[in-house]
N, C-alpha and C positions, 0 to 999 in steps of 0.2 A: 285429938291434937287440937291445939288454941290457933287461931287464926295468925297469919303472918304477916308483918307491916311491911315497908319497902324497904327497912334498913336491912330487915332480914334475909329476904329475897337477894340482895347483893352478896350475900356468904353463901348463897344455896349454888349447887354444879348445875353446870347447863341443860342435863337431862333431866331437874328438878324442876318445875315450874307450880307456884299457886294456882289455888282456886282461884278468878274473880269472885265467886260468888259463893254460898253455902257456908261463909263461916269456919270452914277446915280445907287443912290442905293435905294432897297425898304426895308422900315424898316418896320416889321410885329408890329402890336401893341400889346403892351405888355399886356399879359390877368393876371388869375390868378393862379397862382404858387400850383400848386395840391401835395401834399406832399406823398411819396411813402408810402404805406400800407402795411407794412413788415405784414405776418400772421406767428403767433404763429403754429409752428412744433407738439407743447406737444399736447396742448390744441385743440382738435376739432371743425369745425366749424357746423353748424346748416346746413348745406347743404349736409354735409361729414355724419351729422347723418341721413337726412331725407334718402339718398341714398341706408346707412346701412340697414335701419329699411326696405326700399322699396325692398331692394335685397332679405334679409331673410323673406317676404312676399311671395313676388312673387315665393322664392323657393319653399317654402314649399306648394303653392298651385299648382304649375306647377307639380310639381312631387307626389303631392296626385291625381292630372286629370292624368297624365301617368300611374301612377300603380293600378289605378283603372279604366279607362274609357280605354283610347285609348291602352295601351299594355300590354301582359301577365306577369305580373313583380310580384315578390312578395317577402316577406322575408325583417326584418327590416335593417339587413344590407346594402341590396342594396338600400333602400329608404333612408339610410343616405347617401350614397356616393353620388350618384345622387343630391341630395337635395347640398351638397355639392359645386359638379361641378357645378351644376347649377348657384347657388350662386356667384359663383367665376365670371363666364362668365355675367350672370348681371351685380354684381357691378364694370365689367370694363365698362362696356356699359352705367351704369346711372353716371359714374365719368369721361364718356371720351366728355360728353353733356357739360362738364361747367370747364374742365380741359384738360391738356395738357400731352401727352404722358407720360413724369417722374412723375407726378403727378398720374397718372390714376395704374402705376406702382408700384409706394410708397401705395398708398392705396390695391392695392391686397394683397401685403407684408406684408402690417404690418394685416390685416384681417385673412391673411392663417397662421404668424407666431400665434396672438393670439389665433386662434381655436384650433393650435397644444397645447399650452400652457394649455387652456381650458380642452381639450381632455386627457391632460393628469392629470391634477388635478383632472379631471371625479374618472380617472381610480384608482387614486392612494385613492380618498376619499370612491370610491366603495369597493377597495380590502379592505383595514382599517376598515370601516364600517361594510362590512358584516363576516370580522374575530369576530368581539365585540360582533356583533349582535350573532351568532352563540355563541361564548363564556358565553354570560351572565350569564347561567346558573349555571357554574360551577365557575364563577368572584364570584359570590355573595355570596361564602361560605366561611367561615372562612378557614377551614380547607386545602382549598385546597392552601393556601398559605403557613402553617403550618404543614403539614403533608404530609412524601411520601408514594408510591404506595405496601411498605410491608401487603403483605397477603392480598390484595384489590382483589377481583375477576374483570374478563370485566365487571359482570351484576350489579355490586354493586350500588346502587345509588351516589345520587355526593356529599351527605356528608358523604363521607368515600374518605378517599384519596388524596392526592396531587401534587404538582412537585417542592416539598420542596428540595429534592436530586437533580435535573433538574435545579434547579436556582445555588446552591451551584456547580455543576458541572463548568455550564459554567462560571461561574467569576473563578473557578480558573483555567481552560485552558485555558480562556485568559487574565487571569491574567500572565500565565506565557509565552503564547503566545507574548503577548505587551515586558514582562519583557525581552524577547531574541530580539524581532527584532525593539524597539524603540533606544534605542543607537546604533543596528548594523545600520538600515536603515538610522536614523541623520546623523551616520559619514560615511555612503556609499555615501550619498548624498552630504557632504560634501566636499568628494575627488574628488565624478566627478564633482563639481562647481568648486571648488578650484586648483585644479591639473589638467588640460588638458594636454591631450598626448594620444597613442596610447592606453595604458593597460585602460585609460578609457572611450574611447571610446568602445573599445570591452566588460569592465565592464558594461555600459550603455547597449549596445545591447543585452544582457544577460540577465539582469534586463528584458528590455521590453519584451524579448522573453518570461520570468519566468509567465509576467501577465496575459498571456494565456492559462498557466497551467492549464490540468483538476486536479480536488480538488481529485479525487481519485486515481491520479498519487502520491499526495503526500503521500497519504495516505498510498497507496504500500509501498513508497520510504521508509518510517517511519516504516512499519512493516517488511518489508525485510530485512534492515540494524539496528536496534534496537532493534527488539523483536526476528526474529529468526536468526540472525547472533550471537546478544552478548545475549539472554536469557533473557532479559528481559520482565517483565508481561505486558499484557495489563492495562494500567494506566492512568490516566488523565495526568501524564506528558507526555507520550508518545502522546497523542490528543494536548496537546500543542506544543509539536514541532511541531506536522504536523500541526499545525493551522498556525504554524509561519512561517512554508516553504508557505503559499497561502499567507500570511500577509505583507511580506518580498518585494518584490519586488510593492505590489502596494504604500508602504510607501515610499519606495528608488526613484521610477518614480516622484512622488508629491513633496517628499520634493526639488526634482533637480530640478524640474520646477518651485516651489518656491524659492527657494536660489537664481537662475540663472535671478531671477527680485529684486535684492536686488540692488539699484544702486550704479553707480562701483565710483562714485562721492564721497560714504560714507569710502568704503576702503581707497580709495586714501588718501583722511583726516587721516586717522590713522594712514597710512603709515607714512604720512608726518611729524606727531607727533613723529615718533622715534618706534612706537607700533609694534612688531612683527607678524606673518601670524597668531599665533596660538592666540595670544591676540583681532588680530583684527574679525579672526573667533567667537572666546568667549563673547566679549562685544561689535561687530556692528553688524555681519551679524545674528546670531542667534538670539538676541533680535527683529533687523526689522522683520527679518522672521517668530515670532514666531506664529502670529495668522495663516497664512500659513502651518505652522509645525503642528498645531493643527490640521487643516484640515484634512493634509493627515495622521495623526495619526489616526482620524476619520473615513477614507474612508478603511485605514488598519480595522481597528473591525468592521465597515460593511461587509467587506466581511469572514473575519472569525468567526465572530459568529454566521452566519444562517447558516455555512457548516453542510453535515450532515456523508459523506460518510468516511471520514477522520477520525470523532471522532466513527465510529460505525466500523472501519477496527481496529485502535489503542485500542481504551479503551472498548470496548465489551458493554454490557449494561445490568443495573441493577433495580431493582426496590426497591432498598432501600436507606435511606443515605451514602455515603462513602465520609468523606469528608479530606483520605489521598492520594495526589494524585502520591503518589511512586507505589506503590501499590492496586491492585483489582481495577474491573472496577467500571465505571463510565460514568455517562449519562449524554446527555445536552439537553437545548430546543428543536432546531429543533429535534434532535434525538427520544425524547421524543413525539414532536408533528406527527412526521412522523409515530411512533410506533402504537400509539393511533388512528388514522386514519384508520388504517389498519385492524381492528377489525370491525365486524358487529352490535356492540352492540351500540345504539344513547347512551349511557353514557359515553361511551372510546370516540365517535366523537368528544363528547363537551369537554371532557380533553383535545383532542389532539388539538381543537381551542383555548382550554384557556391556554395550552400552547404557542400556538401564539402569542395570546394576551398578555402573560404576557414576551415574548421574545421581542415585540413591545415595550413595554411599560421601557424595563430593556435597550434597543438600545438609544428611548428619554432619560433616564436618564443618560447615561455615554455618549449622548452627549452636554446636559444642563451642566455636570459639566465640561467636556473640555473644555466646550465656556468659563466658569466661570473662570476659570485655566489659559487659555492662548489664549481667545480672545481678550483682551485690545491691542492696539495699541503698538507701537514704544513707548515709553519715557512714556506708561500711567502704575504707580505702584499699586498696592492692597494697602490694609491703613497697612497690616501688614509690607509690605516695608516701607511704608512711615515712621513710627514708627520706622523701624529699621533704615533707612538712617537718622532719624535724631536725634538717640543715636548715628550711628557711625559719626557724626557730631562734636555732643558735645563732644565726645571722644577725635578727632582730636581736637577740639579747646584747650581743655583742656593741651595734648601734648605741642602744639605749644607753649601755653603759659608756661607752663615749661623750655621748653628750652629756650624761651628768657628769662625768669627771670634767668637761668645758665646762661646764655651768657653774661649779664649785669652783674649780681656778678662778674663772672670771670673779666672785664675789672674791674671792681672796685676794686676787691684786687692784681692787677698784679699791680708792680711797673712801676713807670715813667721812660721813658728809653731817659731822657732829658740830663745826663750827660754827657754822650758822645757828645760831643760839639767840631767841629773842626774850 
């Protein structure tokens, strides 16, 4: 074959290349074109499971021959670790036969993160689970929904009694708890997005510093300066402030970390519009933010409503209805479940679980209604907006057309101002 110039080289395939040198070139024959086999990241393969399934075999029997046959080991906690470790060190071993270093690593990762995952679903369906279970007894009775613990002995059986006073408790301290520290925490959150500078930065670190508060510092704090400085009774409003000093700072931390992902792309547009700081807070960034805002709203009444040491310094505890909360103590769930526990008697136990249980169950429901409230997206309305933007629509249309119909009159009866002719 006659040597090749460079015009030619450009039409040859990529597995073709010239000689530099010698005058001739050898052109490999063109085979067939094997197409690259991209593998699916989500979707596992049938090798990635036999591996799996081969790992947690061989764990589970290597470390039942260890802790039975060959070493003095016992105790089921260490048969899980073990079983565990083991596990881990196999499946890099049966993944590093038919795969490559990142590969052999990706798959530990993603094995150890899902067992944590696992692990903890375990824990969170066992604790739930064995509250209910425990509880059932005293679930199942009318009464203990309907009726509080006045004149109830510990030994009473469990259709006498209930934590009717205990639910009314805790909706209203934190009802009034949310009521003080949802618009403070919104617009504390607000200034540290909106206002950088030094007072918020140190506001910021303040904040964080607050969310590590013990719950019974507030609690002091609220009986020290409230009750016996100004004289004030032990009350559920006094349980509600101190609910809203522990409240306070985890809502203020969340809503900053959501504001502060609100893109800065959407300001700018508003600015751009001619829209003011306080306009464009009001109708951009608090709407984008709002499913966000609900969260840490969320994560605020998580942690004030299973407090127990705060409402049992401030509001003392009762065992009857009291449902004014200026005045005379006042009980709440945990309070109530903790009280109950505390008794030798298996009929107080199971109040104080179905306490639990029913504090569990009052936490799902206020947070089913916040998702329902103000989990929709950006731009997504409830039908009773939508109703109302589209009367205040017609509203507007109606205006507009008014005024043009003035506007047209007016030109129709104003005279011709053609005389003046020069």
């Amino acid at each position: 074959m006659t040597a090749v110039d460079d015009r030619d080289t450009a039409a040859l395939p990529r597995h073709a290349a010239p000689e530099p040198a010698g005058g001739t070139t050898v052109v490999a024959p063109a085979g067939p074109q094997v197409p690259e086999a991209r593998r699916d990241v989500i979707a596992g393969r049938r090798t990635d499971r036999l591996n799996l399934l081969g790992a947690v075999a061989a764990a589970i029997g290597f470390t039942a021959l260890l802790f039975g046959q060959i070493a003095p080991f016992d105790g089921r906690l260490g048969f899980v670790v073990v079983a565990v470790a083991v596990f881990v060190v196999l499946l890099a071993l049966l993944t590093s036969l038919t795969e490559d270093g990142p590969a052999v690593r990706d798959r530990v990762a993603a094995a150890v993160v899902t067992g944590i995952g696992l692990v903890l679903l375990g824990v969170l369906v066992l604790v739930v689970g064995f509250t209910f279970w425990r509880a059932r007894d005293a679930l199942t009775h009318l009464n203990f929904w309907t009726t509080d613990m006045r004149g109830v002995a510990p030994d009473a059986p469990l259709d006498k009694g209930g934590v009717l006073h205990a639910i009314a408790g805790t909706l209203e301290q934190m009802g009034i708890a949310l009521g003080l520290t949802v618009p403070l925490g919104i617009a504390c959150a607000v200034f540290l997005s909106e206002v950088p500078g030094r007072f918020s930065r140190f506001v910021r670190t303040l904040v964080e510093a607050m969310t590590a508060l013990p719950s019974i510092v507030a609690g002091l704090f609220v009986y020290a300066s409230l009750i016996l400085q100004f004289g004030a009774p032990k009350s559920g409003l006094a349980a509600g402030i101190a609910l809203s000093v522990m409240t306070l700072p985890i809502i203020i931390r969340a809503a900053d970390v959501v504001l502060r992902l609100v893109p800065a792309t959407l300001k700018e547009a508003s600015y751009a519009l001619g829209s003011s700081q306080w306009r464009t807070v009001w109708h951009v960034v608090l709407p984008t933010a709002r499913s966000g805002l609900t969260t840490a709203v969320i994560l605020g009444t998580a942690r004030g409503i299973g407090e127990t040491s705060p409402v049992l310094v401030t509001a003392g505890f009762t065992q009857w209805m009291s449902l004014d909360p200026r005045s005379g103590p006042q009980v709440s769930l945990p309070l109530q479940a903790f009280n109950n526990v505390r008794f030798p008697q298996p009929e107080m136990v199971t109040r104080g679980f179905g306490a639990a249980a029913v504090l569990m169950l009052l936490v799902l429901v206020l947070f089913v209604a916040a998702r329902i409230a103000g989990g929709r997206g950006p731009g997504e309305l409830s039908p009773l907006q939508l109703r109302r933007r589209a009367v205040t629509s017609a509203l507007d249309a109606q205006r507009f057309a008014r005024r043009r119909a003035a506007r047209t009159a007016e030109k129709t009866e104003r005279p011709e101002e053609n005389d003046h002719v020069v």
